[in-house]
PAFI-304248 format. One record per atom (N, C-alpha, C): x, y, z. Coordinates in steps of 0.05 Angstrom, whole numbers, plus 5000, padded with zeros to 4 digits. Atoms other than C-alpha are relative to their C-alpha. Layout:
// residues N
XYZ
...
***
This chain:
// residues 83
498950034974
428617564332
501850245008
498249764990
434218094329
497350244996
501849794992
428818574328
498550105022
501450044976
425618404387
501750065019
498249884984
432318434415
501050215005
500149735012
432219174388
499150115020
503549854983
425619374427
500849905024
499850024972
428219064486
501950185012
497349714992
434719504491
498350265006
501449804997
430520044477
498150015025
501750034978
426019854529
501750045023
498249984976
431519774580
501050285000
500049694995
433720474562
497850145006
501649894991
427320744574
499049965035
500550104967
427020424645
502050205016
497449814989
434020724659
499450325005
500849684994
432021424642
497650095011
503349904984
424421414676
502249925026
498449954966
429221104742
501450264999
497749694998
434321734725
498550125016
502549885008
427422074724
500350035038
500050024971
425921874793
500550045027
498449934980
431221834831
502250234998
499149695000
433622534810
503549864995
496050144999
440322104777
500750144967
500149945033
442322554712
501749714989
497850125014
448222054696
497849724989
501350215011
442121474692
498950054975
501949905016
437921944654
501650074973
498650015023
443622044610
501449754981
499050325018
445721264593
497949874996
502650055009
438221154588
498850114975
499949865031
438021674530
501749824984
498850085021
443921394498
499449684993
501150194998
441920724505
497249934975
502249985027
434620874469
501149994974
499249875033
438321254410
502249684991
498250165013
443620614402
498349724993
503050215012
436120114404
500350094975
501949855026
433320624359
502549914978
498149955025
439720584305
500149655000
500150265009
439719824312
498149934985
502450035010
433019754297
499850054973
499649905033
433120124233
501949874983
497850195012
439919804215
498449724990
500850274995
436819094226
497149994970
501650075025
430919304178
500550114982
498250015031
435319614128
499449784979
499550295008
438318934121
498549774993
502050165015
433018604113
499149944987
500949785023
429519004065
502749894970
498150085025
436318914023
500249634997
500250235007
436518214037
497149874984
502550015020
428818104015
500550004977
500049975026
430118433952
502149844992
498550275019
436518063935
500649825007
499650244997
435417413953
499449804976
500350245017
433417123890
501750104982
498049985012
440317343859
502049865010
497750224979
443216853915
501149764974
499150285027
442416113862
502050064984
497949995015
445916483812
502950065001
497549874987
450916783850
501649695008
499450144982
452316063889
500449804975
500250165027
452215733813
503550034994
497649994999
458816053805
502149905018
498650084972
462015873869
500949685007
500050354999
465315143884
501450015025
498950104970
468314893948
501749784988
497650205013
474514483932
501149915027
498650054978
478614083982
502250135009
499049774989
483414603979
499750285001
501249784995
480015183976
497150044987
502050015016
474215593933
501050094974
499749985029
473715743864
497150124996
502449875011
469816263831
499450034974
498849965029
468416313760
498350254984
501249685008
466816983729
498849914970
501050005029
462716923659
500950214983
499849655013
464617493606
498449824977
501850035020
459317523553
500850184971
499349875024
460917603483
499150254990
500249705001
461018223450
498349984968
***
């Protein structure tokens, strides 16, 4: 979904700067550029994150194994492994 919402920014910047385009408006044609380039860096961001989440999602269980929810707070408990 946030990706889509990516491509749409980007899209709206590209509208901005073909109107710039048009109507002979640099200042459109210039927040229509920047616009694209701040899609474009979401976009990539967004599938970074992904990408890293993919790969470490199945280190979540063990991670969430340690972790407790208390009525007054959380509690984490670190393992140290003998030597």
């Amino acid at each position: 979904m946030n990706a889509g919402l990516d491509l749409a920014y980007i899209a709206g910047g590209m509208y901005l700067k073909e109107r710039g385009l048009r109507i002979n408006k640099d200042k459109f044609v210039g927040f229509g550029k920047s616009i694209i380039l701040q899609g474009a860096f979401l976009l990539t961001f967004d599938a970074l994150m992904y990408t890293f989440h993919v790969t470490h999602a199945r280190e979540l269980p063990a991670f969430f194994e340690q972790v407790s929810f208390t009525p007054t707070g959380l509690t984490m408990t670190i393992p140290f492994s003998k030597l």
